[in-house]
C-alpha positions in Angstrom: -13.7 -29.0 -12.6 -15.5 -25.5 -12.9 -18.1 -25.5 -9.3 -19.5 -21.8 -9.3 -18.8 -20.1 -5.2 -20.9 -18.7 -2.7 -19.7 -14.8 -2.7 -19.0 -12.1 0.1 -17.9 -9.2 -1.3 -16.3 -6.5 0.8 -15.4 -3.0 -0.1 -16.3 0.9 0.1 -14.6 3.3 -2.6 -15.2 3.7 -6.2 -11.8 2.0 -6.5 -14.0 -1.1 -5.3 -17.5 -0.9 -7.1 -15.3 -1.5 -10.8 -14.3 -5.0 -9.4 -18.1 -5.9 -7.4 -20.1 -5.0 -11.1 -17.2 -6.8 -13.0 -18.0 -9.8 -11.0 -21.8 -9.3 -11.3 -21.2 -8.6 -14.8 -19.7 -12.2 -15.5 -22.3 -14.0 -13.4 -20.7 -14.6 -10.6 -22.8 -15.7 -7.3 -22.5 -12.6 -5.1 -24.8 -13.5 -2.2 -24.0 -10.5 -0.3 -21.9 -7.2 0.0 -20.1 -5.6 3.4 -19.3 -1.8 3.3 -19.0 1.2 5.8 -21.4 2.6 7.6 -23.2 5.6 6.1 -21.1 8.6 7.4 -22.0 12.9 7.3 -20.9 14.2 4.4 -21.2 17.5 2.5 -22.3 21.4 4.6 -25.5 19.6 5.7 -23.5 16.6 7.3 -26.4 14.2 5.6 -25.9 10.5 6.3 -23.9 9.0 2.8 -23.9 5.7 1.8 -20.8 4.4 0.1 -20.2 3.7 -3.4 -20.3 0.2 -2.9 -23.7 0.0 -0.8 -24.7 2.0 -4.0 -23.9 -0.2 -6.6 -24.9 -3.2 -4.0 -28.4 -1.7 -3.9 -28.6 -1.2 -7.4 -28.4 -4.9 -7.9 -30.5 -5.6 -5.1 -27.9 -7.3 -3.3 -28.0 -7.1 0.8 -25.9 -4.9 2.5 -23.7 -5.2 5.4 -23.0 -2.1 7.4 -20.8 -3.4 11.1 -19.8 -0.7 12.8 -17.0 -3.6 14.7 -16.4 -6.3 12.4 -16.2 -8.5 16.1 -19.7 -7.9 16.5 -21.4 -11.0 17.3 -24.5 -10.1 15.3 -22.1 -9.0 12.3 -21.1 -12.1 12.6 -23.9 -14.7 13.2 -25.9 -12.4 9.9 -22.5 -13.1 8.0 -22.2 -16.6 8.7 -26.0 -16.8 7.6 -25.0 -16.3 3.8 -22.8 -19.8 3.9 -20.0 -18.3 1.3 -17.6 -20.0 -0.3 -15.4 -17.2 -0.5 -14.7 -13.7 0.5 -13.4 -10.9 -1.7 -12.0 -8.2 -0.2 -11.2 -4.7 -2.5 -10.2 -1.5 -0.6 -11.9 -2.2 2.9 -10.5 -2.1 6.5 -8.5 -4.8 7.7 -10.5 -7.8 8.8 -10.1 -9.7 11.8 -9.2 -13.7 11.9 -12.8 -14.0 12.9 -14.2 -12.7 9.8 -11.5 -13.9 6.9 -11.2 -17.2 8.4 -15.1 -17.7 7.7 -15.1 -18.9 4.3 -14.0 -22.1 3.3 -12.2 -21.5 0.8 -10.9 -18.3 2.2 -10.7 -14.6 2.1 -8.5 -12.9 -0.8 -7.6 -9.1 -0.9 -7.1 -6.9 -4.3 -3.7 -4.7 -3.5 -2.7 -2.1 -5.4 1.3 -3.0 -5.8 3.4 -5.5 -6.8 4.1 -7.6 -3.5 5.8 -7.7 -1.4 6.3 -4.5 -2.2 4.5 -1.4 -1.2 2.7 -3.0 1.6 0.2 -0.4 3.5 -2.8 1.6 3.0 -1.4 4.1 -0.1 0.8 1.7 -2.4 -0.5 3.7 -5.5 0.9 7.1 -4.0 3.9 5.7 -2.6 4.8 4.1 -5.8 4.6 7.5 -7.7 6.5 9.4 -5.4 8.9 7.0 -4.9 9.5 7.7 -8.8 9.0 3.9 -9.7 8.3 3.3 -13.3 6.0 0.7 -12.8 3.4 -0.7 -10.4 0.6 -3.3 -10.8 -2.1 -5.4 -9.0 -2.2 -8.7 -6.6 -4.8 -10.6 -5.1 -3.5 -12.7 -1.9 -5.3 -14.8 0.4 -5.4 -12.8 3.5 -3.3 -14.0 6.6 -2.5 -12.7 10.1 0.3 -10.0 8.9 -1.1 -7.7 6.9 -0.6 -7.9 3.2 1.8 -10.6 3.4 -0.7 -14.0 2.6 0.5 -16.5 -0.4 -0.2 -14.5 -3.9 -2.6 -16.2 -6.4 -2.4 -13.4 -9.9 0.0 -10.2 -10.2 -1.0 -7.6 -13.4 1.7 -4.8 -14.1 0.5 -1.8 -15.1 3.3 1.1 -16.6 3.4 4.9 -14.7 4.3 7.2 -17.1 5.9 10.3 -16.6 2.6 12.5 -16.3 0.4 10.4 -14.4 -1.1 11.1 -11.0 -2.7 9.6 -8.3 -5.9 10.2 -10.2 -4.9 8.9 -13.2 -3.2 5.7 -12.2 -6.2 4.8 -9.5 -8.6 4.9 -12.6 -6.3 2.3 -14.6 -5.6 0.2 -11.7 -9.3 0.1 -10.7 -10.1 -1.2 -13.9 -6.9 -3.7 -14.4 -7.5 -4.8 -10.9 -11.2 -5.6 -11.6 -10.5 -7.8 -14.3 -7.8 -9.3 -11.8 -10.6 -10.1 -8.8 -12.8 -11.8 -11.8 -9.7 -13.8 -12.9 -8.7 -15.0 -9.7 -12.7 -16.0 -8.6 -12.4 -18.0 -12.1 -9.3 -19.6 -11.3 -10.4 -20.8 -7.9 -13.7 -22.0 -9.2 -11.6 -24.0 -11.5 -8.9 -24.7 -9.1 -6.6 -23.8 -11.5 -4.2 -21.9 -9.6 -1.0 -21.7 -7.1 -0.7 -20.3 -4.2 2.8 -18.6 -4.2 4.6 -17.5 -0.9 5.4 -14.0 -1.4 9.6 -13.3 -2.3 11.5 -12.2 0.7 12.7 -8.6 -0.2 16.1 -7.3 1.9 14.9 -3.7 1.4 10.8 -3.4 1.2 9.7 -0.1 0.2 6.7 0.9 2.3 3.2 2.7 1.1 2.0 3.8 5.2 -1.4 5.6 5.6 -1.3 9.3 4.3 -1.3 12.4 6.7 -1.1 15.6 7.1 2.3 15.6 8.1 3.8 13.4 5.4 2.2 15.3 2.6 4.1 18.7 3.6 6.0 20.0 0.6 9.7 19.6 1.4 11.4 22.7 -0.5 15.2 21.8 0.2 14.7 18.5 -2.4 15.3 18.3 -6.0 13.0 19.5 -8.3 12.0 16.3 -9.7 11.2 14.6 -6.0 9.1 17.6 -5.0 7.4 17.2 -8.6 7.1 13.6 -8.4 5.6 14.0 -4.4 3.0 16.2 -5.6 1.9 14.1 -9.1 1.6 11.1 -5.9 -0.8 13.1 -3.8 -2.9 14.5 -6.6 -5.7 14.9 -6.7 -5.8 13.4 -3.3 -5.0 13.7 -0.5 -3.4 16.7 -2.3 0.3 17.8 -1.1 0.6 21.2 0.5 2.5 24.2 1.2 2.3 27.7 3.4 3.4 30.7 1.0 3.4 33.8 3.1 1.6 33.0 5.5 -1.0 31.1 3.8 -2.0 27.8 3.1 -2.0 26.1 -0.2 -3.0 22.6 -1.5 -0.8 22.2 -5.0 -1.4 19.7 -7.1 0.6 20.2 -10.2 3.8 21.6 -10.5 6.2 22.1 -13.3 9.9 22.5 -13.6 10.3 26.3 -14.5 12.6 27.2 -17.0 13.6 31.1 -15.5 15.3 31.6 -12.7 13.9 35.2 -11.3 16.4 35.7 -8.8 18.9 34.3 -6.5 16.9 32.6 -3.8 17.0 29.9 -0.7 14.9 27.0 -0.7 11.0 27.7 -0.1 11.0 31.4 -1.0 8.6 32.6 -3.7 8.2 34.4 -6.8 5.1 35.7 -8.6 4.4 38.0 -11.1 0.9 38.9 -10.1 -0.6 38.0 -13.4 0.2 34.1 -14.2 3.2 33.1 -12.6 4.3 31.5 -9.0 7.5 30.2 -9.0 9.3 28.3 -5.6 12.7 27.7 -5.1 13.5 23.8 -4.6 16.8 22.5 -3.7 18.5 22.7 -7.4 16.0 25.1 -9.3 12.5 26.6 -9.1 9.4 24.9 -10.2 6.2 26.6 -11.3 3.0 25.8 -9.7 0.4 25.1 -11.6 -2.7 24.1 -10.0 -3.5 24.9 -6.4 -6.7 25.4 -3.9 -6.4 28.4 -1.2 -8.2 27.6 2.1 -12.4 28.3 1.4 -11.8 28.7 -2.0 -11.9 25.8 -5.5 -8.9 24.5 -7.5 -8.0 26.6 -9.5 -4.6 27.5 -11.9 -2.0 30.0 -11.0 -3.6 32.4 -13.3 -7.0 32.1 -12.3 -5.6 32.2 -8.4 -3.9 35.6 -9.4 -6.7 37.4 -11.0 -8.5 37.4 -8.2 -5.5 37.6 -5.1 -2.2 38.6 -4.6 0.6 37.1 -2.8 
């Protein structure tokens, strides 16, 4: 028995708008649409509105903007809309108050397989943890965080090239088409709620920093290039080479060997070429951004600096 649901959407990337216009797209009821406040943005620090509010606005939808998700007029304007359903894709993490609502429930889009890769970066995680393969999940959202009963899984390949970039665009669309299957299926209710596997070993995907994107030269040449394919383009990975400090976001495994050299010392030729020493070779960097200054390719770095 098909019986159409009241919808809540809730998101704020552009990893999120793919899955609110696919459901808009197919019809679906979305009643209304919870984002992030408008924050400063830009040298002018002018209030932005989210992706999300954008493409919520475009379709005339109304838009949601709680600073505290606990706040009681948040949450008497939410109850207002009587949905069915809550659909969460790349937002903050919800208290009971707000995913218990529904009454059908709240479910989340993740960017992993589950269990694994629970946290706020699976997609970088997965990259530099070298997997060769990742996917999407919707869940119904329970107390622990990414851990609720799994309702549709999607695998997606990572091939050797990809970054962060690429893969997010893939995923945003595979997991759009996943949020739009799994609404189907519960309008149908043809679907299962399965418990997630226990894992022995779960591999992790905690929030990105500054610290834990630091370049480690005294690893292998292909963890160091797989670290900075799963920070690119962002957060980016980084570096200090004499004295200055680099974002990198594409590296290559170099093919000379200039000289005899420790981990983390540098070669350039002034022209086209930087070259670092990893643990087991050196590996050429190819794209990088100097403090103040744009992206830009060795080449173009040197023709304008020296190191």
């Amino acid at each position: 028995m098909f019986q159409p649901l009241r919808l809540v959407f809730m998101g704020t990337p552009d990893f999120a708008v793919a899955s609110l216009l696919r459901l808009l797209n197919a019809g679906c009821t979305v009643v209304a649409v919870v984002t992030a406040p408008d924050r400063p943005s830009g040298r002018g620090l002018q209030l932005m509105a989210s992706p999300v509010k954008k493409a919520a606005q475009a379709a005339n939808l109304p838009v949601l903007q709680p600073e505290k998700l606990r706040d009681p007029d948040f949450l008497e304007q939410l109850a207002s809309y009587t949905a069915d359903l809550f659909v969460v894709v790349a937002f903050r993490m919800l208290p009971e108050v707000v995913w218990s609502m529904p009454t059908v429930g709240t479910f989340n889009l993740h960017g992993s397989l589950l269990p694994q890769y629970r946290g706020a970066a699976p997609l970088n995680w997965a990259i530099i943890n070298g997997e060769t393969e990742t996917g999407v999940t919707t869940f119904f959202i329970e107390k622990e965080i990414d851990t609720g009963q799994m309702i549709l899984q999607d695998r997606e390949p990572i091939h050797a090239d990809d970054t962060a970039g690429t893969l997010h665009d893939r995923l945003m669309e595979r997991g759009a088409d996943l949020v739009l299957q799994t609404v189907r299926a519960i309008e149908a209710n043809n679907y299962v709620r399965t418990p997630q596997p226990a894992v022995t070993e779960p591999k992790a995907a905690p929030k990105l920093s500054r610290e834990t994107t630091e370049i480690n030269w005294n690893q292998p040449v292909q963890i160091i290039r797989n670290f900075v394919r799963g920070l690119s383009p962002y957060p980016a990975s980084w570096t200090i080479i004499n004295g200055k400090f680099f974002k990198i976001y594409a590296v290559s495994v170099a093919n000379e060997s200039p000289f005899d050299a420790e981990p983390s010392e540098a070669y350039t030729d002034n022209k086209t070429v930087i070259l670092v020493r990893a643990a087991d070779g050196w590996l050429s960097i190819d794209s990088l951004q100097a403090e103040g200054k744009r992206r830009m390719t060795a080449g173009e770095f040197l023709r304008g600096n020296s190191l």
